[in-house]
N, C-alpha and C positions, 0 to 999 in steps of 0.2 A: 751477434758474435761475441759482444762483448761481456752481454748477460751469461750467453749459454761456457764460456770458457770461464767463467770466475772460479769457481769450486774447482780447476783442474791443477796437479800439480807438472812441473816441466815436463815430464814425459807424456799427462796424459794430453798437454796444450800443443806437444809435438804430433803425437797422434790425431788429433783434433784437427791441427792445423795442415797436416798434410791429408787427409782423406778431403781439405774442402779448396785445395792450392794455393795457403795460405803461409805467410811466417809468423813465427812467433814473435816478433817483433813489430809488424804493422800491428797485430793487436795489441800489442802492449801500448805503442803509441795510439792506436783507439781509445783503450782505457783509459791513458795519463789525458786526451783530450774529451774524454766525456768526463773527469775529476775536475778538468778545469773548468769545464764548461759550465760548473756545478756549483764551483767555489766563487765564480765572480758574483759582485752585488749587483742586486739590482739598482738602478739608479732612480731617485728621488723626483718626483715630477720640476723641480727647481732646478737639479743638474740636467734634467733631459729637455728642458726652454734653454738652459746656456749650452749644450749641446748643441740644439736644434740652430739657437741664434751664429754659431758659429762657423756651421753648416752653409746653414746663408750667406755670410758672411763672404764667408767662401767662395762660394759659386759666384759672387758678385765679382769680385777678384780676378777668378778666373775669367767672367765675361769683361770685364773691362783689359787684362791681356788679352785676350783673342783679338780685342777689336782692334789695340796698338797694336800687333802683329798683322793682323793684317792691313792696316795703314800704312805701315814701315816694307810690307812686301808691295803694296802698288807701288810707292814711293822708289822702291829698287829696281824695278823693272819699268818703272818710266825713267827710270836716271842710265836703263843698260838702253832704252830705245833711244836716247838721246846722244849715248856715247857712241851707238853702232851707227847714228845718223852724220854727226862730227865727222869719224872716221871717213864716210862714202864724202860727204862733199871735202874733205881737205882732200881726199883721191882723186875728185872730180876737178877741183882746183888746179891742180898739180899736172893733170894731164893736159887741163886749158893752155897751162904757163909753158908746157913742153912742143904743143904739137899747134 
């Protein structure tokens, strides 16, 4: 779309763009993203190891939260089975001392 509408000017890119149910505007932002897509550098085999290394890096990060979170989630739901246990016997207590 982006090849075949280059050479048009406003009107013919409206024509264009309406015989294919298109706006003239997604292609323009087409365009502006295959210009950029064009201009970025490629990166250097030295930036793409500290890339890569950073990468990792990462993921490692991420794997060591997940594993605190879920530590810290067992740890909350054995602290709510222990509160919902408290509760029943100070009721059970309670009923002892009454009846």
């Amino acid at each position: 779309m982006v090849l075949e509408s280059a050479g048009l000017n406003a009107t013919e890119l409206s024509a264009y763009c309406r015989e294919r149910g298109l706006f003239p505007e997604q292609v323009s932002r087409w365009r502006q993203a295959a210009q950029d897509a064009n201009a970025k550098p490629v990166l250097t085999m030295a930036e793409q190891k500290e890339v890569e290394k950073l990468r990792a890096q990462d993921q490692r990060e991420i794997k060591a939260l997940r594993k605190e979170l879920q530590r810290k989630e067992k740890a909350m739901a054995e602290m709510a089975a222990l509160l919902v246990l408290q509760k029943k016997w100070d009721a059970f207590c309670s009923e002892d001392e009454e009846g």
